[in-house]
DOSE-789164 format. One record per residue (C-alpha): residue number from 1; x negated, z negated, y negated. Coordinates in Angstrom, 3 decimals, always signed. Example, Ala and Ser with C-alpha at 12.3 -4.5 7.8 and 13.67 -1.06 7.14 Angstrom:
! residues 2
<r><seq>1</seq><c1>-12.300</c1><c3>-7.800</c3><c2>+4.500</c2></r>
<r><seq>2</seq><c1>-13.670</c1><c3>-7.140</c3><c2>+1.060</c2></r>
! end
This chain:
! residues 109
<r><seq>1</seq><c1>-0.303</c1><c3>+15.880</c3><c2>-33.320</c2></r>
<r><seq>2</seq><c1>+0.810</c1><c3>+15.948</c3><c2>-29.618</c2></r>
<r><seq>3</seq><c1>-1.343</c1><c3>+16.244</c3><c2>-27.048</c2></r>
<r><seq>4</seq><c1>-0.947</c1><c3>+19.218</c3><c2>-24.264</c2></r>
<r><seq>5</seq><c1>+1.127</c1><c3>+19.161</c3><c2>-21.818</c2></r>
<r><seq>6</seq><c1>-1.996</c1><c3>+20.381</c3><c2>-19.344</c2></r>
<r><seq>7</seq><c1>-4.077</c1><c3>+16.855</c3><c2>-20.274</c2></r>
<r><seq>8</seq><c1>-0.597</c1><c3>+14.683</c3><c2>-19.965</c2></r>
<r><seq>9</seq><c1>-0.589</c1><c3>+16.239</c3><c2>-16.723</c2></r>
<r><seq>10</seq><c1>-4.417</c1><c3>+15.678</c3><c2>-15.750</c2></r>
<r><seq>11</seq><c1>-4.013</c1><c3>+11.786</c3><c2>-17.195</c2></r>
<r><seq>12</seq><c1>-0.818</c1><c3>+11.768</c3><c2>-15.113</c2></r>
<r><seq>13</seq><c1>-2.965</c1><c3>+13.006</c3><c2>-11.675</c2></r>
<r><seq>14</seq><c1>-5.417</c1><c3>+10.624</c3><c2>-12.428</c2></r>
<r><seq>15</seq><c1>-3.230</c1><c3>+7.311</c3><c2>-12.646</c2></r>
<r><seq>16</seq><c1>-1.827</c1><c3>+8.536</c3><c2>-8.807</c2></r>
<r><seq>17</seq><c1>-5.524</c1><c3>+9.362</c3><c2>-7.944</c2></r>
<r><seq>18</seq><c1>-5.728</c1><c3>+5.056</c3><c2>-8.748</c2></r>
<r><seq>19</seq><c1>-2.707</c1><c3>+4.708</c3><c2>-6.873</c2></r>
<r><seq>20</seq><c1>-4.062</c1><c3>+6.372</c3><c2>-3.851</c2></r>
<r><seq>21</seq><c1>-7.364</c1><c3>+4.995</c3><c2>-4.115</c2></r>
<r><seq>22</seq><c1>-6.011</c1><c3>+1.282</c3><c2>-4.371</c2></r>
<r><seq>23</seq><c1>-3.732</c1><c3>+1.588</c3><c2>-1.703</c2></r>
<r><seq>24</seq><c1>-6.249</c1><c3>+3.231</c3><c2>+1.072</c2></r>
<r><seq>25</seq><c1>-8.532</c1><c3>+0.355</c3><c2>+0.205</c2></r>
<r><seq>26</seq><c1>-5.432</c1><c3>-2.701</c3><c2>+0.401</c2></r>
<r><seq>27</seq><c1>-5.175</c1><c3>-0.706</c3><c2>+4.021</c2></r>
<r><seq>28</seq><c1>-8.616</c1><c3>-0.889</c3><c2>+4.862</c2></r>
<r><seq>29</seq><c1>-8.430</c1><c3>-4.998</c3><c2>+4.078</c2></r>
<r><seq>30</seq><c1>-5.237</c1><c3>-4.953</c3><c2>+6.224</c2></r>
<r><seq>31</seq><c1>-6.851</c1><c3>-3.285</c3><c2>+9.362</c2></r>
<r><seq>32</seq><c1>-9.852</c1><c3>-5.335</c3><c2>+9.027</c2></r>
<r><seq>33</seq><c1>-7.752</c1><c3>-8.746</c3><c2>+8.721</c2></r>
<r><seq>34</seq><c1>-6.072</c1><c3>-7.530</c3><c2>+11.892</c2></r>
<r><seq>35</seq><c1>-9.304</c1><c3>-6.475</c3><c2>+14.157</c2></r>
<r><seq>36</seq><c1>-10.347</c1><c3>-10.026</c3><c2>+13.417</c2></r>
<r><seq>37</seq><c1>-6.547</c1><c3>-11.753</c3><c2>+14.032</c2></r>
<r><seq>38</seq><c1>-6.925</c1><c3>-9.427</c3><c2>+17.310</c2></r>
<r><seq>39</seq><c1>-10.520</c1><c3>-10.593</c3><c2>+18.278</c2></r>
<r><seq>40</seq><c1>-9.734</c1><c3>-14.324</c3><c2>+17.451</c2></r>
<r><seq>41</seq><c1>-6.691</c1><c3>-14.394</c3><c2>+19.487</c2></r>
<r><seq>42</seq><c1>-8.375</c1><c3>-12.563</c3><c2>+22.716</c2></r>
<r><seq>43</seq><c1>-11.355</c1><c3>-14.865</c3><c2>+22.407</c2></r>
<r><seq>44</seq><c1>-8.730</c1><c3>-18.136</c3><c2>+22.590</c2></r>
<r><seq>45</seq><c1>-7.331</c1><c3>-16.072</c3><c2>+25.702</c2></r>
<r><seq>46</seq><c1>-10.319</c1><c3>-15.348</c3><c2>+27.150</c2></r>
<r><seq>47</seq><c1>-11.880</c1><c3>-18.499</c3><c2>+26.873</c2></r>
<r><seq>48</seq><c1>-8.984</c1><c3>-20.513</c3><c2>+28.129</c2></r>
<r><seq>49</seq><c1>-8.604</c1><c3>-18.003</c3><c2>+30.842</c2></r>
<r><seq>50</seq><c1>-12.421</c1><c3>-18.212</c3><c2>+32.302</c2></r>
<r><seq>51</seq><c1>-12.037</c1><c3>-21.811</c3><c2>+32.052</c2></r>
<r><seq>52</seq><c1>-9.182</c1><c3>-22.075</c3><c2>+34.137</c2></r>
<r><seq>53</seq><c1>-7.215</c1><c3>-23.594</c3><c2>+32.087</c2></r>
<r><seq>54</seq><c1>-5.018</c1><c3>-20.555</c3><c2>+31.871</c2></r>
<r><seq>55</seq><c1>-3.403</c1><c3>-17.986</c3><c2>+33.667</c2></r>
<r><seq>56</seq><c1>-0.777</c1><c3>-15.442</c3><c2>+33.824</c2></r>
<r><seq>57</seq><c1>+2.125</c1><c3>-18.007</c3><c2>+33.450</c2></r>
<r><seq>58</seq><c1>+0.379</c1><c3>-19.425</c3><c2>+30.232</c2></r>
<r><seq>59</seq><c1>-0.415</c1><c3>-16.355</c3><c2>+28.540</c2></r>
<r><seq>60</seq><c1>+3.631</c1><c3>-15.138</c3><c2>+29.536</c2></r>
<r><seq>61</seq><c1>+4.505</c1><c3>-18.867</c3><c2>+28.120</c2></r>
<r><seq>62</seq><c1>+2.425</c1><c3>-17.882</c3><c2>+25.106</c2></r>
<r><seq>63</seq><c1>+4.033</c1><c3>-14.456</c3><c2>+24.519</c2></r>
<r><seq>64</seq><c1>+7.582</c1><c3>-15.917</c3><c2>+25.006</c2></r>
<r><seq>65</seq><c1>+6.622</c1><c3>-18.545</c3><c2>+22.252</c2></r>
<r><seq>66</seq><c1>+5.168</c1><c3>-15.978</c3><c2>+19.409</c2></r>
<r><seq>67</seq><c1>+8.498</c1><c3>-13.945</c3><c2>+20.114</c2></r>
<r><seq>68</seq><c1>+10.692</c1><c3>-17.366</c3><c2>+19.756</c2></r>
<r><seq>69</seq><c1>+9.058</c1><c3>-18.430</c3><c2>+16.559</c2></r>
<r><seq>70</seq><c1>+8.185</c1><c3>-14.799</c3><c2>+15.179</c2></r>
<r><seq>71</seq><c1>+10.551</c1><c3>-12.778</c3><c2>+16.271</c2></r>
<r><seq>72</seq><c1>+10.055</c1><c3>-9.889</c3><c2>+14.091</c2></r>
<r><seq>73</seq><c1>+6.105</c1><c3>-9.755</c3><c2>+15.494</c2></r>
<r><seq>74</seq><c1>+5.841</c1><c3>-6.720</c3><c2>+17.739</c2></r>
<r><seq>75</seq><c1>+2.804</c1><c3>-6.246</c3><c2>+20.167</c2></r>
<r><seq>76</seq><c1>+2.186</c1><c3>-9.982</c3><c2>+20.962</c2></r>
<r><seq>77</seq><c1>+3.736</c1><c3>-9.751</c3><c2>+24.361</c2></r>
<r><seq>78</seq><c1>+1.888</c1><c3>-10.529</c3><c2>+27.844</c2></r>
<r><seq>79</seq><c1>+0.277</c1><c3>-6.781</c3><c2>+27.742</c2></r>
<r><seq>80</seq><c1>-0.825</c1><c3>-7.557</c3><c2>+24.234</c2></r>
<r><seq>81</seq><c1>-2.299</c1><c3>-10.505</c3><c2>+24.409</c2></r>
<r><seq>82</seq><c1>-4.337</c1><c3>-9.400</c3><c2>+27.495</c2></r>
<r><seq>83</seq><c1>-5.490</c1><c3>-6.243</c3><c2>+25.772</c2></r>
<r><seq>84</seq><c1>-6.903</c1><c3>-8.711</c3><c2>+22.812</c2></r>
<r><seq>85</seq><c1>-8.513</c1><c3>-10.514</c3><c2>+25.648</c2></r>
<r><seq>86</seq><c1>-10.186</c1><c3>-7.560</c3><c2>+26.600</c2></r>
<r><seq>87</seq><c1>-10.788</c1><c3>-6.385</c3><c2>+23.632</c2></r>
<r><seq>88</seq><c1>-12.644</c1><c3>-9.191</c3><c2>+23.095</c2></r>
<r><seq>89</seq><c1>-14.517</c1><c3>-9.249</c3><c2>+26.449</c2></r>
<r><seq>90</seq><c1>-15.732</c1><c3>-5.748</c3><c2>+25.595</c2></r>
<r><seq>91</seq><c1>-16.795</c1><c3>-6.442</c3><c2>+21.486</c2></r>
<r><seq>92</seq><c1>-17.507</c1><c3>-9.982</c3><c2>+21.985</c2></r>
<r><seq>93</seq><c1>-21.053</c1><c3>-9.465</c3><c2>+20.679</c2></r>
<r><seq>94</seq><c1>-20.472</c1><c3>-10.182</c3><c2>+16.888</c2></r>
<r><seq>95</seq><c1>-22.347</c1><c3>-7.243</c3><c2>+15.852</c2></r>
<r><seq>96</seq><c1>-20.476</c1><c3>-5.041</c3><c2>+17.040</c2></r>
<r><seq>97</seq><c1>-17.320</c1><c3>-6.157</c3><c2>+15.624</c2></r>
<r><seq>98</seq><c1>-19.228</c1><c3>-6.430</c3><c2>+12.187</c2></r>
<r><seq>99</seq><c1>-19.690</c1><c3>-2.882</c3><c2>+12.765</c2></r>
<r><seq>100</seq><c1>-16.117</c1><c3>-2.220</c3><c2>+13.856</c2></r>
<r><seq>101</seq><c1>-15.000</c1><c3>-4.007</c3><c2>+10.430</c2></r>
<r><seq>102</seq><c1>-17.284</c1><c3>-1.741</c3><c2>+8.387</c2></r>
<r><seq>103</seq><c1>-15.186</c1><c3>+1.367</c3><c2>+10.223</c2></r>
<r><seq>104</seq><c1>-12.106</c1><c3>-0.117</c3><c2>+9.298</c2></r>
<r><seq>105</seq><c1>-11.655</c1><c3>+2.261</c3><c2>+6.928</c2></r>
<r><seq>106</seq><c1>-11.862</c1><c3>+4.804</c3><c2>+9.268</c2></r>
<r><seq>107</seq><c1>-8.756</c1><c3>+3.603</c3><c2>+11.309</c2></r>
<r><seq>108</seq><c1>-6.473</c1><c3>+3.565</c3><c2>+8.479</c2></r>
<r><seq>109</seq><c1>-6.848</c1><c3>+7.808</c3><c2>+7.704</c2></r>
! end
C-alpha cells in the first residue's frame, strides 16, 4: 500500500522546514563568531591606539598586511579596522555585547 501523494508532500515540506531551520541557526553562529572577531580586533586597535603605540600609519600597515596575506578578506581595510575600533569604544562594556550576541539572530533575517 502506497502512501498519498498529499503526506509524501507534507514529509517532503517538513525535511526543507529542517533545512531552513538548520541553516538560519549555522547563520546565527556565523554572525555571532563575527561580532566577537569584530570586537576583539577593535579592542587590539583601540588599545594599542590609546597607548600610543599606534597610529594611522600602523593601523594602514595593518590593513595592507591582512590584504597581503588574505587577500580574498574584504572589509579589513584602514576604514574597517577603525570602525571595529569604534565599535568597540562604543560596546566595550561586556554586557552589552553579551546582549548584542543574544540578537545575533536578529541580524541574520
Amino acid at each position: 500500500m502506497t502512501k498519498p501523494i498529499t503526506s509524501t508532500l507534507s514529509d517532503f515540506h517538513q525535511v526543507i522546514i529542517m533545512i531552513n531551520d538548520a541553516r538560519n541557526r549555522a547563520y546565527s553562529k556565523a554572525n555571532a563568531e563575527l561580532v566577537m572577531l569584530y570586537f576583539n580586533i577593535g579592542k587590539i586597535v583601540s588599545e594599542k591606539v590609546l597607548a600610543g603605540n599606534w597610529g594611522d600609519g600602523i593601523v594602514n600597515d595593518l590593513a595592507d598586511y591582512i590584504a597581503e596575506k588574505q587577500p580574498l578578506l574584504k572589509g579589513f581595510n584602514r576604514r574597517g579596522l577603525y570602525r571595529m575600533k569604534q565599535f568597540y569604544d562604543v560596546y566595550s562594556d561586556e554586557q552589552i555585547v553579551s546582549t548584542l550576541l543574544t540578537n545575533c539572530k536578529l541580524i541574520t533575517t
